[in-house]
N, CA, C and O atoms as a GROMACS GRO file, in nm:
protein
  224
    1UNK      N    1   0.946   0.818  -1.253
    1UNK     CA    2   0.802   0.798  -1.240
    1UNK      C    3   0.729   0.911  -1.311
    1UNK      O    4   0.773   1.024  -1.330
    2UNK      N    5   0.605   0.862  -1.349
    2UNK     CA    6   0.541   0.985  -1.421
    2UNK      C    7   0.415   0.989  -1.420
    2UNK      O    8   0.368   0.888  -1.472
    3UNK      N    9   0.338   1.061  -1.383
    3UNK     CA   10   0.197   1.080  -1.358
    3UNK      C   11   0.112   1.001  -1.456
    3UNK      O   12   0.161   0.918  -1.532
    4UNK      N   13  -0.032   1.036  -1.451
    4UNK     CA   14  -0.096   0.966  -1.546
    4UNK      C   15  -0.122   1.068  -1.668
    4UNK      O   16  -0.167   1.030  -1.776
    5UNK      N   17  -0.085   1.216  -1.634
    5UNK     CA   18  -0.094   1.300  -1.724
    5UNK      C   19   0.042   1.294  -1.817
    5UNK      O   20   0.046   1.369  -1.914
    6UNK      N   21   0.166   1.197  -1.786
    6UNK     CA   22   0.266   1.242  -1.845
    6UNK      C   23   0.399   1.328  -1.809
    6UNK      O   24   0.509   1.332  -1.863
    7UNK      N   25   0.339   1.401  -1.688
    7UNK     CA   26   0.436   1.465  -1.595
    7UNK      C   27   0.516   1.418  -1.539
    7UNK      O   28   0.506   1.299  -1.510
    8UNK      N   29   0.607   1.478  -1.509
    8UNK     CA   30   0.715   1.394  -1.435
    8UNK      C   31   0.690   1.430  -1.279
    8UNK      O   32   0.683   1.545  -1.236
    9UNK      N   33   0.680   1.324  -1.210
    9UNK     CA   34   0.678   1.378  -1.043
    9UNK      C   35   0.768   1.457  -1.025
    9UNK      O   36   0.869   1.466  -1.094
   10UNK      N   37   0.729   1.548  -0.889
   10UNK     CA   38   0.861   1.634  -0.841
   10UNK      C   39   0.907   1.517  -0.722
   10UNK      O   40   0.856   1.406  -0.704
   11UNK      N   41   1.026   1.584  -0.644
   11UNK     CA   42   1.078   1.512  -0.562
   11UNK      C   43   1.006   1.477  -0.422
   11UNK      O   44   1.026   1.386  -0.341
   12UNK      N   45   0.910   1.587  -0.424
   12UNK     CA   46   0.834   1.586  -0.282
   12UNK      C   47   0.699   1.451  -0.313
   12UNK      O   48   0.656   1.381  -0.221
   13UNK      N   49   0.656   1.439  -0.447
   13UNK     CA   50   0.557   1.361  -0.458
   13UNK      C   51   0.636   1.209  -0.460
   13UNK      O   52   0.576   1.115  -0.409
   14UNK      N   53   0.775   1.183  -0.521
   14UNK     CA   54   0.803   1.049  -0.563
   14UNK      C   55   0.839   1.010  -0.382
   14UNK      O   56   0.825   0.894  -0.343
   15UNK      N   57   0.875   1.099  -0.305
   15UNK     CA   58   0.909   1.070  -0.146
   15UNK      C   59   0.764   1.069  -0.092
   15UNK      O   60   0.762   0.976  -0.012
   16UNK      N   61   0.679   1.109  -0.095
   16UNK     CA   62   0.528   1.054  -0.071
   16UNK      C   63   0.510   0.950  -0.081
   16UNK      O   64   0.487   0.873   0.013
   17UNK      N   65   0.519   0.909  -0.251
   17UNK     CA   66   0.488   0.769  -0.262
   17UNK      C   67   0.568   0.653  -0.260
   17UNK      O   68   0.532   0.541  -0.296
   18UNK      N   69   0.669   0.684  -0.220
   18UNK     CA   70   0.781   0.579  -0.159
   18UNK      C   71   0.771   0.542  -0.043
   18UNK      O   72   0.791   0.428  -0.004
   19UNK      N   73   0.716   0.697   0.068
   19UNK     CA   74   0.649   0.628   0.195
   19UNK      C   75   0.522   0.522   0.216
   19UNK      O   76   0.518   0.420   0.284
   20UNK      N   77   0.440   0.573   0.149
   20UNK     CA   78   0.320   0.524   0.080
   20UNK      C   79   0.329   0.340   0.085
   20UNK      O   80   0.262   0.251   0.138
   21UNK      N   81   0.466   0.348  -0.011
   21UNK     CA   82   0.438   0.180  -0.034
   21UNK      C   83   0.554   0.123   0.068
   21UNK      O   84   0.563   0.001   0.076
   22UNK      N   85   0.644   0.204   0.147
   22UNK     CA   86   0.709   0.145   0.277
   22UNK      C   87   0.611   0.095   0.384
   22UNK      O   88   0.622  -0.016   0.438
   23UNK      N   89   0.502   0.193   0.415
   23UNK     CA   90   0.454   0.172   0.496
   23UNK      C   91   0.337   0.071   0.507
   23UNK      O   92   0.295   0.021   0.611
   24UNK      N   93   0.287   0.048   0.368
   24UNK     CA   94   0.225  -0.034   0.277
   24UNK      C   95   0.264  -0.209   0.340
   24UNK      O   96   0.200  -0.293   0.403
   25UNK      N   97   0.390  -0.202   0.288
   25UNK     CA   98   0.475  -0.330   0.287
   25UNK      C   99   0.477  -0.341   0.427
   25UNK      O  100   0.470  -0.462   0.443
   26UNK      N  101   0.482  -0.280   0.554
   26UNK     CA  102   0.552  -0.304   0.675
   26UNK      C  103   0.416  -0.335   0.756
   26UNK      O  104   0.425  -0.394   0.864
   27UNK      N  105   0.283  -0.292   0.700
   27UNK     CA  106   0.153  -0.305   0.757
   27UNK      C  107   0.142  -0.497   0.702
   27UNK      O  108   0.123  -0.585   0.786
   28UNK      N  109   0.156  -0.526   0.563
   28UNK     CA  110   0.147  -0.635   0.510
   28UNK      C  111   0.252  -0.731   0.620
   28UNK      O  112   0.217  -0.840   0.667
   29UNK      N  113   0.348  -0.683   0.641
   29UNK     CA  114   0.448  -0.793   0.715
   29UNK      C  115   0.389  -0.846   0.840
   29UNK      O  116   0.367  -0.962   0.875
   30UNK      N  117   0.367  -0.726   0.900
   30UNK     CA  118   0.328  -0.764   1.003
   30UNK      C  119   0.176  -0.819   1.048
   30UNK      O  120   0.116  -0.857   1.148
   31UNK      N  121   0.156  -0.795   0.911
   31UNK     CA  122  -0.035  -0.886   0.941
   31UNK      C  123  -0.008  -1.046   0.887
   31UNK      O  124  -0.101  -1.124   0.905
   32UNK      N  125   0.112  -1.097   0.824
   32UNK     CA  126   0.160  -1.202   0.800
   32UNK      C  127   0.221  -1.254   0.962
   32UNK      O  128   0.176  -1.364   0.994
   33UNK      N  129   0.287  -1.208   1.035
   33UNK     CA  130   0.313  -1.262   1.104
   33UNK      C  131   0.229  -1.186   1.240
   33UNK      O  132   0.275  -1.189   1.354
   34UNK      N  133   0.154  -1.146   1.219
   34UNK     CA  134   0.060  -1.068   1.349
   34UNK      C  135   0.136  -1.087   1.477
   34UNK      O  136   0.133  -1.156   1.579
   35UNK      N  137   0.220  -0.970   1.406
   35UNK     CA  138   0.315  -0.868   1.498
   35UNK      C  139   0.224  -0.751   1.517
   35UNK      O  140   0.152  -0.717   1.423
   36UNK      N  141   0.220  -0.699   1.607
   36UNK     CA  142   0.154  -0.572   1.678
   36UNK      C  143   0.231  -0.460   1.565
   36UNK      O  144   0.337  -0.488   1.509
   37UNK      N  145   0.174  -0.360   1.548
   37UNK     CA  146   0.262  -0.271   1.543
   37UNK      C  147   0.278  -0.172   1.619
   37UNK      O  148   0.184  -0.143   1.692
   38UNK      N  149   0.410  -0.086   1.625
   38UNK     CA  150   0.419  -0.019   1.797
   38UNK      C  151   0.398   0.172   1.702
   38UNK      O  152   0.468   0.206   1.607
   39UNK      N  153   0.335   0.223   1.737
   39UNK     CA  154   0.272   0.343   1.680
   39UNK      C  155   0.300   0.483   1.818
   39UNK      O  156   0.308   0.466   1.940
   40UNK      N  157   0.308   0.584   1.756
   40UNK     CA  158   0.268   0.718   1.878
   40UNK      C  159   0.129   0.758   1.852
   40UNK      O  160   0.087   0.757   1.736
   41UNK      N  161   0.057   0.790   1.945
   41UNK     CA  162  -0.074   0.822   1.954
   41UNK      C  163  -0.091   0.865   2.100
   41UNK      O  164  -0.057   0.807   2.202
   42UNK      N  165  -0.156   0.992   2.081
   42UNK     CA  166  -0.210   1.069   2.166
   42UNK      C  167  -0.108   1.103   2.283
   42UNK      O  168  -0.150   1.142   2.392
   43UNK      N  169   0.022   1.087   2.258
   43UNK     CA  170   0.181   1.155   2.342
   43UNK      C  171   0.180   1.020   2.374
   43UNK      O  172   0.229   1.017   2.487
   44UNK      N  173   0.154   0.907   2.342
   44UNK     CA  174   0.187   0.765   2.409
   44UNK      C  175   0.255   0.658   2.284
   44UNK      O  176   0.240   0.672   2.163
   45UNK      N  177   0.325   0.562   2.350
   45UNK     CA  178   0.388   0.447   2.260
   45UNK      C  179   0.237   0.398   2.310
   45UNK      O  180   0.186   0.399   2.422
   46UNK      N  181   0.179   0.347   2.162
   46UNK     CA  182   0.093   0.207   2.231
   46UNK      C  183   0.096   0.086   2.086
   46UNK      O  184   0.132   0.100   1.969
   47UNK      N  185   0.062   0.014   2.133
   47UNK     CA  186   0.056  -0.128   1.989
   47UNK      C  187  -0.103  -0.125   1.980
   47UNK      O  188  -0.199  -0.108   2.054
   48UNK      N  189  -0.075  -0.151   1.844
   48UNK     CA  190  -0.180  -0.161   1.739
   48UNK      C  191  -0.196  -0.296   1.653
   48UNK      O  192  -0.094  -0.337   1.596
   49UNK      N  193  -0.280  -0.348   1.644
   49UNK     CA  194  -0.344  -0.475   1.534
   49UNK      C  195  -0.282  -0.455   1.426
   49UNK      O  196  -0.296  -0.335   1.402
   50UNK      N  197  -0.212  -0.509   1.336
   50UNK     CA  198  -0.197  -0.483   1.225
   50UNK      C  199  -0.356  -0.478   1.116
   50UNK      O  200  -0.376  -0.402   1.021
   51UNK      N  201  -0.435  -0.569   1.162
   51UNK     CA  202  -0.564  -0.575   1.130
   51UNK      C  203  -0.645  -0.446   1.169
   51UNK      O  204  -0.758  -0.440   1.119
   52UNK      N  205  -0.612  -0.357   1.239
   52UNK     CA  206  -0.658  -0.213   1.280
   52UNK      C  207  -0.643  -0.115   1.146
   52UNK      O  208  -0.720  -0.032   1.097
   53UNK      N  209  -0.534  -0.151   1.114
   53UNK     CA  210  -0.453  -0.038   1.024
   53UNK      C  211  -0.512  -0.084   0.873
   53UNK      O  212  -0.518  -0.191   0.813
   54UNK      N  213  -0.557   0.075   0.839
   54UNK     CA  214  -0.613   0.040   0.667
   54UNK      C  215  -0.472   0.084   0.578
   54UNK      O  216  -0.429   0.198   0.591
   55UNK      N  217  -0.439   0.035   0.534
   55UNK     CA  218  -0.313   0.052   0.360
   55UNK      C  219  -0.338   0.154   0.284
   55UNK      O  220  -0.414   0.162   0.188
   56UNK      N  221  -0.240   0.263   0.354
   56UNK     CA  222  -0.255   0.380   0.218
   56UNK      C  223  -0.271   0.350   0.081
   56UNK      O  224  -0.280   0.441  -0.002
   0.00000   0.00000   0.00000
């Protein structure tokens, strides 16, 4: 992968944006089949809308 300047990513940025579009894809799945998604927030398991959640 390579920036828009030409650079080559380092390893810490191409694992950013690999999370980026995992988490991307797993928000999309589950707003296809509006599955909750199960999240930590505030020391608690709680479910979330997939429709809640904005797409990095």
């Amino acid at each position: 992968m390579k920036r828009k300047t030409g650079k080559k990513l380092s390893m810490g940025e191409k694992a950013v944006l690999a999370m980026r579009e995992a988490v991307a894809e797993l928000i999309l799945e589950h707003r296809k089949t509006n599955t909750p998604l199960v999240i930590w927030k505030n020391n608690k398991v709680v479910k979330v809308s997939p429709f809640k959640m904005n797409l990095p």
